[in-house]
C-alpha positions in Angstrom: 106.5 29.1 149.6 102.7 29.1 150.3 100.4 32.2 149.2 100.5 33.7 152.8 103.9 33.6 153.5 104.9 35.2 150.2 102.2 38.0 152.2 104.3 38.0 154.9 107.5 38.4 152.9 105.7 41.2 150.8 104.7 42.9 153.9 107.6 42.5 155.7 109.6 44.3 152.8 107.1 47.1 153.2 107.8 47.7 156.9 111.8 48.0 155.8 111.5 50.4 153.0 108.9 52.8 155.6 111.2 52.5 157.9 114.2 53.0 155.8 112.6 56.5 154.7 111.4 57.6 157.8 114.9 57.5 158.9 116.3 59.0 155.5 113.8 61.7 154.5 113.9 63.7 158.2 117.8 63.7 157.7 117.3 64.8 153.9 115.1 67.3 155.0 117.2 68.7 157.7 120.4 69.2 155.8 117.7 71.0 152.6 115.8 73.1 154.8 115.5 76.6 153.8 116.0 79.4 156.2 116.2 83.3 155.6 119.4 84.8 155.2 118.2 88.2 157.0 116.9 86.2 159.7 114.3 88.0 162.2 114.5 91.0 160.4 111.8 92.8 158.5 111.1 95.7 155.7 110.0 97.4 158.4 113.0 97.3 160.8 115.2 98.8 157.9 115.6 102.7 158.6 118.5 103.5 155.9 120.3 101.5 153.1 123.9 102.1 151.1 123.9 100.6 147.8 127.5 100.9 146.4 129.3 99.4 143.3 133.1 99.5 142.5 135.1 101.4 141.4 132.8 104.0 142.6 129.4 104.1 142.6 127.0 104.8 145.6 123.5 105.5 146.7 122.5 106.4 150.1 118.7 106.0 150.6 117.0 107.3 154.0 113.7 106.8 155.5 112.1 109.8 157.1 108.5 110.0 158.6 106.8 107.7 155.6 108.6 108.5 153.1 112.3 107.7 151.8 114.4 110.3 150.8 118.4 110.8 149.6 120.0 112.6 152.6 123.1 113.3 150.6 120.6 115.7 148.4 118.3 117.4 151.5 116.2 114.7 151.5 115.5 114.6 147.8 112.4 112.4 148.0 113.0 108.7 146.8 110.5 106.6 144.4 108.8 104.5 147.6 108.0 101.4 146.0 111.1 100.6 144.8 112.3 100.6 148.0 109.9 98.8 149.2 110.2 96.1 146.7 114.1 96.0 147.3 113.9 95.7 150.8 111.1 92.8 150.7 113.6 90.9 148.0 116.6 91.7 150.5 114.8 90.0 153.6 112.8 87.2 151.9 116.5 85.6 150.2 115.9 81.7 151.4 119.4 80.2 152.0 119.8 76.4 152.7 123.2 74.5 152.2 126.3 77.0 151.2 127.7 76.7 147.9 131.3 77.4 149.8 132.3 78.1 153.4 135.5 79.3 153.2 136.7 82.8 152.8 139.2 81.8 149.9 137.2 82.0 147.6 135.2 84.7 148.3 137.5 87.0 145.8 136.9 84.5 143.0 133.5 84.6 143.8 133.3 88.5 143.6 131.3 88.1 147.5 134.7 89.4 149.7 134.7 92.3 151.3 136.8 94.4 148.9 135.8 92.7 145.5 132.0 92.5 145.1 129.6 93.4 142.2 127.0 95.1 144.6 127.4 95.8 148.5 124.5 96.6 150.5 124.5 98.3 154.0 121.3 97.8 155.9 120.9 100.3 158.9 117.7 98.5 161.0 116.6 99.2 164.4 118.4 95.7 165.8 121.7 96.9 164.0 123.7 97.4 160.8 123.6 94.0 158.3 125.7 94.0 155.4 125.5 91.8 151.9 127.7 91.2 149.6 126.5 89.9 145.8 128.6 88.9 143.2 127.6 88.7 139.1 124.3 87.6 138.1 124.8 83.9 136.8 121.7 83.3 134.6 118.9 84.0 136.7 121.0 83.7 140.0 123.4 85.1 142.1 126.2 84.7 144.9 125.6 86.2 148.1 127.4 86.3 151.7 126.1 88.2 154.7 129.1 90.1 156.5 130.5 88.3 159.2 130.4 84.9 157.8 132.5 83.1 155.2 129.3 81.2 154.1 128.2 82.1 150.7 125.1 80.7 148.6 123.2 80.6 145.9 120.1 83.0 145.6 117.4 83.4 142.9 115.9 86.2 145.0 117.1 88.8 143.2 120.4 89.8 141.1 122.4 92.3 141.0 121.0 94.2 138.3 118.1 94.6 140.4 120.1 96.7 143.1 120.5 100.1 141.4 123.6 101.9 142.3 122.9 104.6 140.3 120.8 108.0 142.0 118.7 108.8 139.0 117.1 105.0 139.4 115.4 105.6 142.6 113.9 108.9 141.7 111.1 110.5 139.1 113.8 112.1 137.0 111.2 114.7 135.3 111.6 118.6 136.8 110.1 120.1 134.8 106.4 120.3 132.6 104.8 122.7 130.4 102.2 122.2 127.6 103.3 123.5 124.4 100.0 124.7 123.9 99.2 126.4 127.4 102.3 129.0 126.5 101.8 132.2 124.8 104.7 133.9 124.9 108.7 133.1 124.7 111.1 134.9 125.9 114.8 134.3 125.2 118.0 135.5 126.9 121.6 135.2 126.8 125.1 136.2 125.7 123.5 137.3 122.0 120.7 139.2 123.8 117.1 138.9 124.2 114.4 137.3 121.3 110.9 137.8 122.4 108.4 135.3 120.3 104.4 135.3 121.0 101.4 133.6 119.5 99.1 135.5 117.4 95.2 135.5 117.0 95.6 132.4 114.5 97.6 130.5 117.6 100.9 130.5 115.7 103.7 132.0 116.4 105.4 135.5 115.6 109.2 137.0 116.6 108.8 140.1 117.3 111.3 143.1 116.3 111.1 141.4 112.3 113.2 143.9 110.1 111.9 144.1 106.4 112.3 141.4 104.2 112.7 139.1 106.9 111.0 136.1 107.7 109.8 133.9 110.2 111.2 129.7 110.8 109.5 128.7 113.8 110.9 125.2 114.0 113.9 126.2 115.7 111.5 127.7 118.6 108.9 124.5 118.4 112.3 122.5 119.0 113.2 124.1 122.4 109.5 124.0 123.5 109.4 120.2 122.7 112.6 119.8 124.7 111.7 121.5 127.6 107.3 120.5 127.8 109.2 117.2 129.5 112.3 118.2 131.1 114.7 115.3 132.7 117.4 116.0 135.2 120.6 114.0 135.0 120.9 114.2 138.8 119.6 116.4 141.7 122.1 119.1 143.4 120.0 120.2 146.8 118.2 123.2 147.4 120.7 125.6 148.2 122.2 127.7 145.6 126.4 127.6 145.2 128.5 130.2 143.9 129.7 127.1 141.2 126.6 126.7 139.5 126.8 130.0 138.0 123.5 131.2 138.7 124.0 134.8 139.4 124.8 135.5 136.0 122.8 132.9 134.2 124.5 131.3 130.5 120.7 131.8 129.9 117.3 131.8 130.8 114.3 131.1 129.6 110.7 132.6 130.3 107.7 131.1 129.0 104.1 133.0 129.7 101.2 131.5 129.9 98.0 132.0 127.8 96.0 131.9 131.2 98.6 134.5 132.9 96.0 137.0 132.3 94.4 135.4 135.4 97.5 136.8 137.2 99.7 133.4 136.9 103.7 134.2 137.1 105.4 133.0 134.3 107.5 129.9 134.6 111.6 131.0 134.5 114.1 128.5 133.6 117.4 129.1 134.6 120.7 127.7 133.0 124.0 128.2 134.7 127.6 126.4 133.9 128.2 124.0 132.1 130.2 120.8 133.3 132.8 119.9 130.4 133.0 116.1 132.4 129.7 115.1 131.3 128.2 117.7 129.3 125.8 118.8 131.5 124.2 122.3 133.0 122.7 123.3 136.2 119.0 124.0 135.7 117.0 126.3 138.5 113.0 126.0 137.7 111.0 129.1 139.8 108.2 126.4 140.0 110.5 124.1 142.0 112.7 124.4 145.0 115.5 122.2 143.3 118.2 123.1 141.8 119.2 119.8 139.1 121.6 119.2 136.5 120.2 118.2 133.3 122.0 117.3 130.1 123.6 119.7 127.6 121.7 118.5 124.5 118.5 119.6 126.1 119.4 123.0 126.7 121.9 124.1 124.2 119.4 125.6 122.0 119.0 128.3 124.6 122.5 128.8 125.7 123.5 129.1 121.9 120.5 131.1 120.7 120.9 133.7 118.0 118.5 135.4 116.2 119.4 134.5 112.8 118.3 131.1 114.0 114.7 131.8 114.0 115.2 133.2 110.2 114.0 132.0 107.1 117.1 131.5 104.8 117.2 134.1 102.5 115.9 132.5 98.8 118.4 131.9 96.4 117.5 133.9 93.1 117.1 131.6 89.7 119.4 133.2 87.2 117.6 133.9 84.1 117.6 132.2 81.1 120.3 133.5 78.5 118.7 134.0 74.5 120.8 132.8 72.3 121.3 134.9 69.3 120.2 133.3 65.7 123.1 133.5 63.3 
């Protein structure tokens, strides 16, 4: 074979392969070609969402005017941008060939419509979309959109990253004071009332001190850390109910101000029953329209007060050396 037909041979190879991939690649393409899974919808086209988790947990998340709010609670307001960042996971999930297509193993699969590890209810202005997600595996999960048996593989988001739990989606602090802005303490409950204010030096005194008695102020610097930052475990609404035992308090707690002599009311904290289930109190703040539940450890140095707590210990006297006699 001459040098220009081993040309033509070479080039004639070339036109095969090109137009063996022309034909291949398109078809490749077609059958990997990504599409959304929420298709034409948007963040914005979502007006509510139900997160729920079995056996049962659930989370019902509103939007109202601009902001998102938990109806369940009078529109407890909802941390924003983790909604927003949910929903913008939720409707970006890219889907392209289905890892199965029949509803048989949807079960297996934790994806079916009464076994699932998170199931999310999308209310949107061109109707209700529902998703199923089974366990994260690795960096991945399963997910099937209601109404098909279809399910894929997403690495969008996993389950872990759809909260089912209320006190995720909200700023779970209700309550602030500076230790240092207060100037006075007052106490009250079942024992009676202990009254505690700073002095000249900015410490601390109790007042109504008998003789001999004397002051431990760590058991009162304990309940002021606890309560400078106070978390709720959950928030109850804004109307008061006969259950939460707020008419006659367990406690309450009243903390002055040192600026109250510009006429500032003093911040009154609440404490009503407890709930044996979880060990935890209803909480009423006067500088918030919310009545929350917040955990027993926080609050039980109030509810349990006495005033021999705020005591020093009375010293224990050294017995005295005893001569012994010379013989």
């Amino acid at each position: 074979m001459n040098r220009r037909n081993q040309i033509l041979a070479a080039l004639l190879i070339v036109q095969l392969i090109v137009g063996v991939l022309a034909v291949v690649l398109p078809a490749q393409a077609a059958q990997t070609q990504s599409r959304p899974l929420l298709e034409q919808l948007t963040d914005a086209d979502v007006t509510a969402l139900t997160i729920r988790e079995q056996p049962d947990k659930e989370v019902r998340i509103a939007r109202k005017d601009d902001q998102w709010v938990l109806p369940d609670v009078d529109d407890y307001p909802v941390d924003k941008t983790k909604v927003t960042e949910l929903l913008s996971k939720l409707t970006g999930i890219q889907v392209s060939k289905p890892v199965l297509t029949t509803a048989g193993g949807h079960a297996r699969l934790q994806v079916a419509d009464d076994t699932f590890n998170r199931r999310v209810d999308l209310t949107t202005n061109k109707g209700e979309r529902t998703l199923f997600f089974g366990p994260a595996r690795g960096g991945s999960a399963h997910v099937r959109l209601a109404g098909s048996d279809d399910v894929f593989l997403t690495t969008r988001l996993a389950p872990f990253d759809i909260a089912s739990d209320l006190t995720s989606w909200i700023n779970t602090i209700y309550f602030t004071s500076t230790q240092q802005e207060v100037g006075k303490v007052t106490i009250t409950n079942i024992t009676g009332t202990l009254a505690f204010q700073r002095n000249l030096a900015d410490g601390w005194e109790f007042k109504g001190l008998a003789a001999g008695e004397a002051f431990n102020p760590s058991r009162l610097e304990t309940i002021l850390s606890r309560v400078s930052s106070l978390y709720m475990t959950r928030p109850l609404g804004k109307i008061e109910k006969p259950e939460y035992g707020l008419s006659r308090p367990t406690a309450v707690l009243t903390l002055t101000l040192k600026s109250d002599v510009s006429g500032l009311q003093p911040l009154v904290l609440k404490i009503g029953a407890r709930d044996d289930k979880d060990n935890t109190y209803v909480v009423k703040s006067s500088s918030s329209p919310w009545y929350v539940r917040v955990n027993g450890f926080i609050v039980e140095d109030i509810v349990n007060a006495r005033r021999e707590d705020f005591l020093q210990p009375p010293a224990t006297p050294t017995p005295e050396a005893t001569a012994t006699p010379t013989p």
